[in-house]
Backbone as a ProteinNet text record, in pm:
[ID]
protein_1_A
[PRIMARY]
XXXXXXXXXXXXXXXXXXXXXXXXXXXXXXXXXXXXXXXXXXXXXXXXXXXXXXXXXXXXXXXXXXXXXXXXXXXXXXXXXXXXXXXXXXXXXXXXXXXXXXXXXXXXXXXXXXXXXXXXXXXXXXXXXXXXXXXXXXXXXXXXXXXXXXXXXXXXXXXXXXXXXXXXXXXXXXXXXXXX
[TERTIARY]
3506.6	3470	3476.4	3556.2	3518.7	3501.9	3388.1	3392.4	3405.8	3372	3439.6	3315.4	3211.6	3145.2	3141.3	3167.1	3160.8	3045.4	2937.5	2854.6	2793.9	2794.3	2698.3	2529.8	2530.6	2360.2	2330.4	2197.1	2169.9	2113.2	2036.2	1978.4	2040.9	2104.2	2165.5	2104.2	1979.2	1944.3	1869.5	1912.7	1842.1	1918.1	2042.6	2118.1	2161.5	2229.9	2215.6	2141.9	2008	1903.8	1872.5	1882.4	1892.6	1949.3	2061.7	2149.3	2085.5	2082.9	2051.7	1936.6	1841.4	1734.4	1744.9	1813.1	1860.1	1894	1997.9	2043.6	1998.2	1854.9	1793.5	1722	1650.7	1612.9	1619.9	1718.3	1823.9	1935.5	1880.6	1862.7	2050.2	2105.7	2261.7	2273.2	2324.6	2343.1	2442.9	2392.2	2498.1	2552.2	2725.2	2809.3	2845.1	2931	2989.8	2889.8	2893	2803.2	2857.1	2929.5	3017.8	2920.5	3031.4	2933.1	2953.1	3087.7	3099.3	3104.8	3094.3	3124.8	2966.4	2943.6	2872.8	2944.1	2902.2	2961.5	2837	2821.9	2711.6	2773.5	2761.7	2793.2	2713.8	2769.6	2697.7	2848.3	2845.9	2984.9	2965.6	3054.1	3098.7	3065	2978.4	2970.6	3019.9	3040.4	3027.2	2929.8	2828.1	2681.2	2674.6	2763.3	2772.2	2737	2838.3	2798.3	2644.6	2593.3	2482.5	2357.3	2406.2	2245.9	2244.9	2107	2119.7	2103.2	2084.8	2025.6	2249.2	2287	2396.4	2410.9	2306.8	2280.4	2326.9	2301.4	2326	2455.4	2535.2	2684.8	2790.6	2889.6	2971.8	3019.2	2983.2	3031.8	3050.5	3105.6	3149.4	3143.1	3047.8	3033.9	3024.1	3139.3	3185.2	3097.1	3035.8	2991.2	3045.3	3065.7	3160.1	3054.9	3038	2930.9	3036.4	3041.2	3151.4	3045.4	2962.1	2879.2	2793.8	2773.6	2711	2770.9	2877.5	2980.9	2938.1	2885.5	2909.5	3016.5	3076.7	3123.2	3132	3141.9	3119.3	3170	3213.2	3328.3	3219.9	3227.7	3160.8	3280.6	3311.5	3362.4	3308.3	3259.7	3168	3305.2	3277.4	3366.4	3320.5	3384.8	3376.6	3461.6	3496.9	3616	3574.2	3445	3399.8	3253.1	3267.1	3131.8	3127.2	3060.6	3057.2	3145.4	3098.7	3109.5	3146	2954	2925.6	2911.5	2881	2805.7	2714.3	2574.9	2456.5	2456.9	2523.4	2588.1	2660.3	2739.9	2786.5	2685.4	2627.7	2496.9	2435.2	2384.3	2315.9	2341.1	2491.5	2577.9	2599.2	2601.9	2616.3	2464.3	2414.1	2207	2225.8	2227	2253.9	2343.6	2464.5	2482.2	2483.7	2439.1	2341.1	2232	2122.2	1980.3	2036.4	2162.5	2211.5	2205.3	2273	2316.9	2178.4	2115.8	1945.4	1879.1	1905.9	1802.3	1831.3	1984.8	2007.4	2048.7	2025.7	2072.7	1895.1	1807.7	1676.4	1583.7	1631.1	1492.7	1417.8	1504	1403.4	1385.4	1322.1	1288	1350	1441.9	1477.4	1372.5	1456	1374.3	1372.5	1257.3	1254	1411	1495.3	1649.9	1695.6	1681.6	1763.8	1695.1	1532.5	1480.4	1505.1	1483.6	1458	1619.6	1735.9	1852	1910.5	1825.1	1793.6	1727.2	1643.8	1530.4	1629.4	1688.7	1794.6	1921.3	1966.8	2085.9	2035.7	1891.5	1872.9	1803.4	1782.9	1759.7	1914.4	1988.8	2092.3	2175.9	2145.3	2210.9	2189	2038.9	1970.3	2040	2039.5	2166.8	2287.6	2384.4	2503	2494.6	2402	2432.4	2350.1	2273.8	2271.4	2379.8	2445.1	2583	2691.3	2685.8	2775.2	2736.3	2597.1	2532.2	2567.5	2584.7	2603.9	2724.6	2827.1	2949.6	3023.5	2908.3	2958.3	2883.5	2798.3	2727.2	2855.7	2934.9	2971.5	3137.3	3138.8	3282.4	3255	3107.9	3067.6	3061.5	3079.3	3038.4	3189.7	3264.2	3414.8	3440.2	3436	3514.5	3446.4	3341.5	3246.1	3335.7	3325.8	3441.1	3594.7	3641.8	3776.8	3780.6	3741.2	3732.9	3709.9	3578.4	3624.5	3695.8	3794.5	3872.4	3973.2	4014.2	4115.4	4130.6	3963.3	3949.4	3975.9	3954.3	4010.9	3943.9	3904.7	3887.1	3989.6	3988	4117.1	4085.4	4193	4169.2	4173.9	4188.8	4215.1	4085.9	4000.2	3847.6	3775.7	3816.6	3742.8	3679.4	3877.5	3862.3	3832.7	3785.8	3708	3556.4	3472.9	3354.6	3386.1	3419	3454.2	3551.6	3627.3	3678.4	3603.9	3543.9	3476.1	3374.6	3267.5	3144.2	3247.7	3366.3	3398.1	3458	3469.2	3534.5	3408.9	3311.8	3189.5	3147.9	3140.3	3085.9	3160.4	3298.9	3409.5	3375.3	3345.3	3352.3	3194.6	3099.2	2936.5	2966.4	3060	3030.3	3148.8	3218	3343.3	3253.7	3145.3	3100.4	3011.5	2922	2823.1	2896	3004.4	3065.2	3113.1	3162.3	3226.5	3110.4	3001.6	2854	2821.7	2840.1	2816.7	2888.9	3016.9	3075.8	3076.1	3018.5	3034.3	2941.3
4063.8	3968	3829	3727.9	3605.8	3475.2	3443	3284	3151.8	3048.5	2953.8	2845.7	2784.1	2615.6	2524.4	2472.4	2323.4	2256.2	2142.5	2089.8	1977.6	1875.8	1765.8	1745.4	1716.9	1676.5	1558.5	1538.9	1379.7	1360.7	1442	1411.4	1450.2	1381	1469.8	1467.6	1408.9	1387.3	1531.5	1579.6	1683.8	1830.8	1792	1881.6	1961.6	1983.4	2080.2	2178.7	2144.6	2186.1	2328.4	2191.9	2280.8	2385.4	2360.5	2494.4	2618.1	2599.5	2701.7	2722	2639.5	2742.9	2827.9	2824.8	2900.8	3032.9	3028.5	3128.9	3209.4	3174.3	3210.8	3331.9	3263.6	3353.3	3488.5	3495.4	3607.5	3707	3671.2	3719.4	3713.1	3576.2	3541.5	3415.6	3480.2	3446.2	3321.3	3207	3089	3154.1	3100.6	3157.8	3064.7	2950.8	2821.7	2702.3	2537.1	2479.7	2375	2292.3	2173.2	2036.8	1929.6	1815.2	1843.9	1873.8	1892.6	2045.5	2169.2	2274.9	2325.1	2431.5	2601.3	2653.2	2773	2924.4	2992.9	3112.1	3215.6	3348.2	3464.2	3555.4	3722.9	3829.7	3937	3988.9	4095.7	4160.8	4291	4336.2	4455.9	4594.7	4721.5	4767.3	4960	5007.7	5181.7	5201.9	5134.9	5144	5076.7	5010.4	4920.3	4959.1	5069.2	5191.8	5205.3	5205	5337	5202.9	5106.3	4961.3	4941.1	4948.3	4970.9	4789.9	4706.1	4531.6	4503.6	4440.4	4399.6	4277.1	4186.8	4077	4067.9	4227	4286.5	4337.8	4330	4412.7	4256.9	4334.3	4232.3	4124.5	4009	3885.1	3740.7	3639.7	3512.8	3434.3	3267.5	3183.6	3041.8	3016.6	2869.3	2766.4	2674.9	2591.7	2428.3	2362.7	2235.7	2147.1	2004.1	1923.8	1742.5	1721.1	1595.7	1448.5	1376.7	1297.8	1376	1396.3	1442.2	1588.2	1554.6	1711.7	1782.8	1985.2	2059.8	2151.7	2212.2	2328.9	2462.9	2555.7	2663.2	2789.3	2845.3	2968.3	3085.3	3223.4	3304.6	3429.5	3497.9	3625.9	3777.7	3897.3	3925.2	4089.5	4164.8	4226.1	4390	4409.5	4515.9	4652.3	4659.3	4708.2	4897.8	4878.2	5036.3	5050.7	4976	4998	5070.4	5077.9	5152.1	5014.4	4914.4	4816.3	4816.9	4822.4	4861.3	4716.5	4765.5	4562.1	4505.2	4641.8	4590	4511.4	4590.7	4454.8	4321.4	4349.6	4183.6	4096.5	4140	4075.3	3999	4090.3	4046.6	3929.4	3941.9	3818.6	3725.1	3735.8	3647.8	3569.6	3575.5	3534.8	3477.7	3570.9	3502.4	3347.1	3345.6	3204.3	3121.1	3138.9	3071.9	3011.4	3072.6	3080	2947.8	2967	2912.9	2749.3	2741.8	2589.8	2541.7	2636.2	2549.6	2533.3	2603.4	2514.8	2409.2	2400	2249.3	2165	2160.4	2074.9	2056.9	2150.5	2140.8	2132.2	2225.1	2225.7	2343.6	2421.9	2526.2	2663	2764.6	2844.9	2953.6	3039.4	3199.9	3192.5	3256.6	3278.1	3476.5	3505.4	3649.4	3719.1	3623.7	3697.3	3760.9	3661.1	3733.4	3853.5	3802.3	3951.8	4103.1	4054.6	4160	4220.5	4126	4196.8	4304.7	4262	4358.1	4506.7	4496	4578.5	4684.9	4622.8	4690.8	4748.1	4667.4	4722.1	4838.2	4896.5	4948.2	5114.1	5092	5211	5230.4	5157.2	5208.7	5314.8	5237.8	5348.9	5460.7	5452.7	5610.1	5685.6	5637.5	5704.9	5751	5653	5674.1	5790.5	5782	5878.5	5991.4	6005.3	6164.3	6158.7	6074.5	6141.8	6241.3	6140.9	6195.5	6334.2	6349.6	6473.3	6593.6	6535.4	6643.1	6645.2	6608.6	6646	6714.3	6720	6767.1	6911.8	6927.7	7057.1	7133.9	7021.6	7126	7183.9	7074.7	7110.5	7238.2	7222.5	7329.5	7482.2	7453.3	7621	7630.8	7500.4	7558.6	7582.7	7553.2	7635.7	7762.6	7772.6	7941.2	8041.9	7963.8	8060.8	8062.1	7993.4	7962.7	8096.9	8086.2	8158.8	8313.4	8299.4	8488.9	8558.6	8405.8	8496.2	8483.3	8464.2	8468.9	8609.6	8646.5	8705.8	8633.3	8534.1	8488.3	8356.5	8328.9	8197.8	8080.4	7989.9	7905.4	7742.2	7717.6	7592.9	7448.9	7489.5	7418.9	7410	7502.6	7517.4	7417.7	7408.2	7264.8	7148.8	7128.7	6990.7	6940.8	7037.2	7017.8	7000	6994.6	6910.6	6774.8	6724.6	6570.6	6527.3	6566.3	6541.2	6493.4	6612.6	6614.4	6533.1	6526.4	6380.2	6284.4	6244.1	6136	6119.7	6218.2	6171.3	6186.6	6243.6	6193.3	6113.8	6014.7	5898.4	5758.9	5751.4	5700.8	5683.9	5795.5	5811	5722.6	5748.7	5711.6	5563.4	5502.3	5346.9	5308.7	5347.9	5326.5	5345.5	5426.8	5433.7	5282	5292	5145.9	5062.9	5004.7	4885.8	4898	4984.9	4955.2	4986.2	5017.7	5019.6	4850	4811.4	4705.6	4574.5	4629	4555.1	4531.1	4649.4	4669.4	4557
7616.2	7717.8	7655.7	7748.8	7681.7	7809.6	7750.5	7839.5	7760	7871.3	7787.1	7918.6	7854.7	7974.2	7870.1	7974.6	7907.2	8049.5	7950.5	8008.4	7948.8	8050.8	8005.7	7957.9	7833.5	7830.6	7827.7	7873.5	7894.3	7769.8	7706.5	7544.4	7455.8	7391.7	7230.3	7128.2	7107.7	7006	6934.5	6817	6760.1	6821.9	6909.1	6928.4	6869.7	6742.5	6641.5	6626	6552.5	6571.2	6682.1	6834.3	6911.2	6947.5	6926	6961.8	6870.2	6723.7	6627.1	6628.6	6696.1	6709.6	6846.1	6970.7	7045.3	7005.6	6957.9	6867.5	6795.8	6690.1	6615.5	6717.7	6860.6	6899.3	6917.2	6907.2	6947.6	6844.8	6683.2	6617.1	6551.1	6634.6	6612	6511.8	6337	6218.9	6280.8	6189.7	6219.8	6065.1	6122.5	6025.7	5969.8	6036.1	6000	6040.4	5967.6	6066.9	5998.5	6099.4	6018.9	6157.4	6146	6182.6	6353.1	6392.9	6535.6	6583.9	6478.3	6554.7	6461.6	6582.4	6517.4	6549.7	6475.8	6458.5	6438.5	6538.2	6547.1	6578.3	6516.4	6572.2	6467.1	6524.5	6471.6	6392.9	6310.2	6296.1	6367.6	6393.5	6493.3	6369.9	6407.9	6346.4	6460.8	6367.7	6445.9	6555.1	6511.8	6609.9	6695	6724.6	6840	7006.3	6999.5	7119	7126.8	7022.1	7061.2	7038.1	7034.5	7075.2	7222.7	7261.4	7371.3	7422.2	7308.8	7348.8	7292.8	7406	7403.3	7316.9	7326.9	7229.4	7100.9	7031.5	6895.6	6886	6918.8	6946.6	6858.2	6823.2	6759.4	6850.9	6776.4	6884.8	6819.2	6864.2	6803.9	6910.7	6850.9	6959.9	6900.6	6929.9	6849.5	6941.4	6925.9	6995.6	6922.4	7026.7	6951.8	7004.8	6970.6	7003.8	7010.8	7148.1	7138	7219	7140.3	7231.8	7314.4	7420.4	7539.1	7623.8	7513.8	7603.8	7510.8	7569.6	7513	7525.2	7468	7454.5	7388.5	7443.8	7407.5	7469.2	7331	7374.4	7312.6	7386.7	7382.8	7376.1	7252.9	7226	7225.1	7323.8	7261.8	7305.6	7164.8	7137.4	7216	7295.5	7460.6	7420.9	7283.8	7267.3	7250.6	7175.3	7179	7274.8	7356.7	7446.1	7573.4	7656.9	7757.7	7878.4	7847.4	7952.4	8085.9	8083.9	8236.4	8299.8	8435.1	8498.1	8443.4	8389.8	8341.7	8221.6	8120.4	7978.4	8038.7	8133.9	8134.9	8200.1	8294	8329.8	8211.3	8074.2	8012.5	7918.7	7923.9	7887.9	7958.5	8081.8	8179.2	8176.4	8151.8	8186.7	8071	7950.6	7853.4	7833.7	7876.7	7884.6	7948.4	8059.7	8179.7	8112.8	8000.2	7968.9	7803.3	7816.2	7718	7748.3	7907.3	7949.8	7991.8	8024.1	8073	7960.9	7853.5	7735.7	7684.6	7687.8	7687.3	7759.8	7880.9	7989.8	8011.6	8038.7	8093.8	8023.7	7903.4	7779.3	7825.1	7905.4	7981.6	7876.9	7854.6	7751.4	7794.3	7756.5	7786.9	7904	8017.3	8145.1	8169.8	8227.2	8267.2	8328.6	8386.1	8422	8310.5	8175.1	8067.6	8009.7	8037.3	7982.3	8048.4	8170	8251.3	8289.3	8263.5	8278.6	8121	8007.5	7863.8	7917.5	7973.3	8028.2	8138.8	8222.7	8312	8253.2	8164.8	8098.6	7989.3	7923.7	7856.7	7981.3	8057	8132.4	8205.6	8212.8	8287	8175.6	8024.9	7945.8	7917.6	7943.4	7934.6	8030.6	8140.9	8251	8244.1	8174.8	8167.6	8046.7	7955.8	7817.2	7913.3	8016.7	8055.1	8143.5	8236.3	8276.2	8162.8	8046.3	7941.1	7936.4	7907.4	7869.2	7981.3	8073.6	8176.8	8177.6	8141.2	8147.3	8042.3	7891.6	7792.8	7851.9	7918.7	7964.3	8050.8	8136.9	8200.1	8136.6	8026	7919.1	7837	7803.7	7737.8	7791.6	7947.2	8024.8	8053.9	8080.3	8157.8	8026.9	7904.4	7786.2	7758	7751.6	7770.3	7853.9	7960.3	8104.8	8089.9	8014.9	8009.8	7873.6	7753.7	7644.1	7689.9	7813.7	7851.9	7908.2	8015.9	8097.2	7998.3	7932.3	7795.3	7692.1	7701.4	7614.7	7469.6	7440.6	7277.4	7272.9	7140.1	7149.2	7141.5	7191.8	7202.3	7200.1	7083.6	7035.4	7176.6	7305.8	7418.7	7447.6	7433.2	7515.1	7420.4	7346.3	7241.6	7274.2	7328.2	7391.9	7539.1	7560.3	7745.1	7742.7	7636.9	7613.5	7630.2	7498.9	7487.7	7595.1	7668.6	7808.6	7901.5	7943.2	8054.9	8012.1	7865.2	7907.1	7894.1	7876.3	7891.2	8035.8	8126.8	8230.3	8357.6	8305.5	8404.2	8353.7	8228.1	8212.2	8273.4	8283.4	8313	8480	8545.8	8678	8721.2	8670.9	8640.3	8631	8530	8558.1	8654.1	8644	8772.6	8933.8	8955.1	9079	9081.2	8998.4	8971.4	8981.8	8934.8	8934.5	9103.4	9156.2	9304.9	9395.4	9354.5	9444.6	9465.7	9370.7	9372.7	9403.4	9425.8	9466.1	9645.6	9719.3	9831.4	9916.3
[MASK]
++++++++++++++++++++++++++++++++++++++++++++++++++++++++++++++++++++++++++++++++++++++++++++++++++++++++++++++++++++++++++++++++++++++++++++++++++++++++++++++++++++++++++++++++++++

């Protein structure tokens, strides 16, 4: 996923600052920090999948500082995740919660929390969809193996299939529920 705002502030003073303690909140390492740019981001690890706070997932967010203009590019790496609506939400709030602390001075607001809070029960969901689909990979290969009589290296791969194709189907329904 990547965005990209640009926005005016009326105060610059201590802007720096500001931004990185933003950031800090949120537990995002400044990497680079020159006179006009930051750099904040996490590195992408195996575990990425399995955090259920999207915040923590590999990501890069250059922020440039020009007078009164900000800018800021947001990378956040989607590549082994579930990426459902509820994570982009939380990114989305997230840099929303981003332009009001420095346009308003306003503090992380309950949207960003409470869209953490939503995106972390929706996963409990999607990982029992998975679960139920590795259940039912697990019985069609049970049933497949007796009417065979044999065990067979095909019945293997209809676990990991099937939770992946009821998990697939699980956020594919959410995303067009919601679109309606």
């Amino acid at each position: 996923m990547e965005r990209r705002i640009r926005f005016v502030v009326s105060d610059n003073s201590q802007m720096t600052t500001r931004i990185i303690n933003y950031f800090e909140q949120f537990n995002l390492k400044l990497i680079e920090h020159t006179e006009s740019c930051l750099k904040f981001g996490h590195r992408s690890t195996i575990f990425d999948a399995w955090k259920t706070n999207p915040l923590t997932w590999g990501s890069k967010v250059s922020v440039s500082i020009s007078e009164n203009t900000i800018l800021a590019d947001f990378y956040i790496d989607t590549d082994a995740q579930m990426n459902t609506k509820e994570e982009e939400t939380v990114w989305l709030s997230f840099i929303e919660s981003f332009q009001n602390y420095l346009t308003n001075g306003a503090t992380p607001d309950s949207k960003l929390s409470s869209a953490i809070i939503n995106n972390k029960k929706s996963r409990i969901s999607y990982i029992g969809w998975a679960g139920l689909g590795a259940l039912t990979g697990g019985l069609a290969s049970f049933t497949y193996n007796k009417l065979i009589d044999t065990n067979s290296t095909f019945s293997i791969f209809l676990i990991p299939v099937l939770a992946t194709a009821f998990l697939t189907w699980r956020i594919r329904y959410a995303k067009a529920k919601t679109l309606l």
